[in-house]
C-alpha positions as CSV (number, residue, x, y, z in Angstrom):
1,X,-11.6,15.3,-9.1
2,X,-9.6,13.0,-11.5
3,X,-6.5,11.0,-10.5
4,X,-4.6,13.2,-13.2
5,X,-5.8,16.4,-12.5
6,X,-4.9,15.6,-8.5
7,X,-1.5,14.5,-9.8
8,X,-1.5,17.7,-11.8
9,X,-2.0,20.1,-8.8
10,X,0.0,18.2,-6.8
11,X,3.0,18.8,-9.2
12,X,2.4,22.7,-10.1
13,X,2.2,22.9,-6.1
14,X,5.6,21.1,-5.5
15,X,6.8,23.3,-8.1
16,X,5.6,26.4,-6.5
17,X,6.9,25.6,-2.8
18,X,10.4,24.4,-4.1
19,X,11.1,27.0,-6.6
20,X,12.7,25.1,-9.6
21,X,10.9,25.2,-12.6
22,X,13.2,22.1,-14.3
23,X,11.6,19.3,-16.0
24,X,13.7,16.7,-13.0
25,X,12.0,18.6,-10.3
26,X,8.5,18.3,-12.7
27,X,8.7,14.9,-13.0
28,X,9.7,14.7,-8.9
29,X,6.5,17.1,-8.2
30,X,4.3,13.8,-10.9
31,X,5.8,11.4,-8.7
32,X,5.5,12.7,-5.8
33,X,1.8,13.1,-6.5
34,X,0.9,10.3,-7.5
35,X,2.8,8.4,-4.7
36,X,0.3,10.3,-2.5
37,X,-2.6,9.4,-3.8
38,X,-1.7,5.8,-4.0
39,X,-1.1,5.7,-0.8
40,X,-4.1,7.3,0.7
41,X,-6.8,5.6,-2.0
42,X,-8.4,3.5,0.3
43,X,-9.6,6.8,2.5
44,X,-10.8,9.2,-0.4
45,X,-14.7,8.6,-1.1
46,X,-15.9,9.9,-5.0
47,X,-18.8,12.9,-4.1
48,X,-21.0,14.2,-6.4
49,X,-19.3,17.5,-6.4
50,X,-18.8,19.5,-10.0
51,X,-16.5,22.4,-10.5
52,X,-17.3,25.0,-12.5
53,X,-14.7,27.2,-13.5
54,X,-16.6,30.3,-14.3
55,X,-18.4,30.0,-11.0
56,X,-15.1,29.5,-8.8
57,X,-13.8,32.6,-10.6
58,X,-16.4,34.7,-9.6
59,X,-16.0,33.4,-6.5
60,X,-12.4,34.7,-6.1
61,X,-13.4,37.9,-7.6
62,X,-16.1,38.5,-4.8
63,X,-13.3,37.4,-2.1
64,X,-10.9,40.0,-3.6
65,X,-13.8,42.8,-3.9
66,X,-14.5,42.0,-0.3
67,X,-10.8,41.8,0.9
68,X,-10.6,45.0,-0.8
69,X,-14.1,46.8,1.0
70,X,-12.7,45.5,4.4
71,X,-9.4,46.6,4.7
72,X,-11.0,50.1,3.6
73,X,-13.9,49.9,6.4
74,X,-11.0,48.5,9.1
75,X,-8.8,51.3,7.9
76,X,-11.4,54.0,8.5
77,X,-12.4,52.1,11.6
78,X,-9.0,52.8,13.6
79,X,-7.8,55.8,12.1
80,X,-11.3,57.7,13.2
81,X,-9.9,59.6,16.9
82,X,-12.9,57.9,18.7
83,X,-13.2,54.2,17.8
84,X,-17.1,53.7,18.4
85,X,-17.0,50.1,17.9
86,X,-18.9,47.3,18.9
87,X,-17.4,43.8,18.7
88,X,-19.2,41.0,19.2
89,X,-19.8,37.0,18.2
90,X,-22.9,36.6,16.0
91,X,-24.0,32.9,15.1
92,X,-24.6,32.8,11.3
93,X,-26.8,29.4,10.1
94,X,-25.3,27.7,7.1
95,X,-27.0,27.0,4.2
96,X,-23.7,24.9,3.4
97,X,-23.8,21.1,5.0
98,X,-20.4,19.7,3.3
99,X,-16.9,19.9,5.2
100,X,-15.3,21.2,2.2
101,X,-17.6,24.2,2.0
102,X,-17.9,25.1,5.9
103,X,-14.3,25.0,5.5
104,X,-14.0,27.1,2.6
105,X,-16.6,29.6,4.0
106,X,-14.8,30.1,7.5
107,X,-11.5,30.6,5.5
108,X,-13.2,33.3,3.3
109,X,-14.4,34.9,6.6
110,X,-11.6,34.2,8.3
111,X,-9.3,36.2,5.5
112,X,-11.5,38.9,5.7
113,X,-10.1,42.2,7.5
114,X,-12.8,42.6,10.4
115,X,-14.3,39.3,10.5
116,X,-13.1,35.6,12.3
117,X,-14.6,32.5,12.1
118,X,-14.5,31.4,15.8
119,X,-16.7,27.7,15.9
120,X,-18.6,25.5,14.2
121,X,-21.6,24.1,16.1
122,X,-21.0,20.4,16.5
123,X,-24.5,19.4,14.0
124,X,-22.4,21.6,11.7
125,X,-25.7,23.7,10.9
126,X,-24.4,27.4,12.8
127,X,-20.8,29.1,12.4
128,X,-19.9,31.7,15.0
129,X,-18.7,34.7,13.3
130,X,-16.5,37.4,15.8
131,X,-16.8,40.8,13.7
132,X,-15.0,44.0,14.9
133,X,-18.0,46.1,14.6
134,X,-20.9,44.0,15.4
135,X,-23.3,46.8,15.4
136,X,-25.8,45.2,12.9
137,X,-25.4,41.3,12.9
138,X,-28.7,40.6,10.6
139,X,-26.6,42.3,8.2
140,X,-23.6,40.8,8.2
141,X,-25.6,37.6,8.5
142,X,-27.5,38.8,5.4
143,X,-24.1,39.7,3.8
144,X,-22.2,36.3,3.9
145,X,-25.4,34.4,2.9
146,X,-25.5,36.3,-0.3
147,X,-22.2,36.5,-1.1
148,X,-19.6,34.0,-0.2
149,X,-22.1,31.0,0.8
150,X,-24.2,31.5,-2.5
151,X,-20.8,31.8,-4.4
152,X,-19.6,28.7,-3.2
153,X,-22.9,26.9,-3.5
154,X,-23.0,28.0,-7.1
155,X,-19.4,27.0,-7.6
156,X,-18.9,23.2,-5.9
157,X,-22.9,22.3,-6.5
């Protein structure tokens, strides 16, 4: 990402966690950004990775249709009289190989009603998934491989 897009994050965030909108607090939020980056540009290595705007929007749309689908299942889960569940870990092996999208992936499972993230296998090649109803982990494996991990391979590669 650019210096001046950084900067430009940077600021909008400060904005956001402070909560004055005034052009002295802007200009704080531009400094303050760009203070950070100076001082940590000897530990930031360029990547090769593009964003694509389109791409990262339907990534969010997918996280919010699936935020939406698992609160319903976890809903109908615990309101049933007789829980029949079956919780378990499954180990799901990523297609993903860069921190940024392990990380992203895990958080998407993570915020997902039902689902945790537990571990990441130290080659960084399986993520152990905890589910609520583990009753059919080829699926869920199946599930997250088509959804979020191609979403975020189309969006950041």
């Amino acid at each position: 990402m650019r210096p001046t897009v950084t900067i430009a994050l940077f600021a909008l965030v400060w904005l956001a966690v402070s909560g004055s909108f005034t052009v002295p607090n802007l200009l704080l939020g531009i400094a303050a950004g760009a203070l950070s980056l100076l001082l940590i540009r000897g530990h930031i290595q360029p990547d090769d990775r593009r964003l694509r705007p389109l791409k990262i929007l339907s990534l969010l749309a997918l996280f919010i249709k699936e935020l939406a689908l698992s609160a319903f299942k976890v809903a109908v889960l615990v309101a049933r009289p007789k829980m029949a569940l079956k919780p378990g870990i499954f180990a799901f092996p990523l297609t993903v190989d860069r921190d940024f999208e392990i990380t992203l992936l895990a958080n998407l499972i993570t915020l997902t009603p039902g689902t945790l993230s537990v571990d990441v296998s130290a080659d960084r090649t399986v993520l152990y998934v905890h589910a609520i109803d583990c009753s059919d982990p080829a699926g869920a494996r199946r599930d997250i491989a088509n959804g979020f991990e191609r979403k975020i391979l189309e969006a950041f590669r």
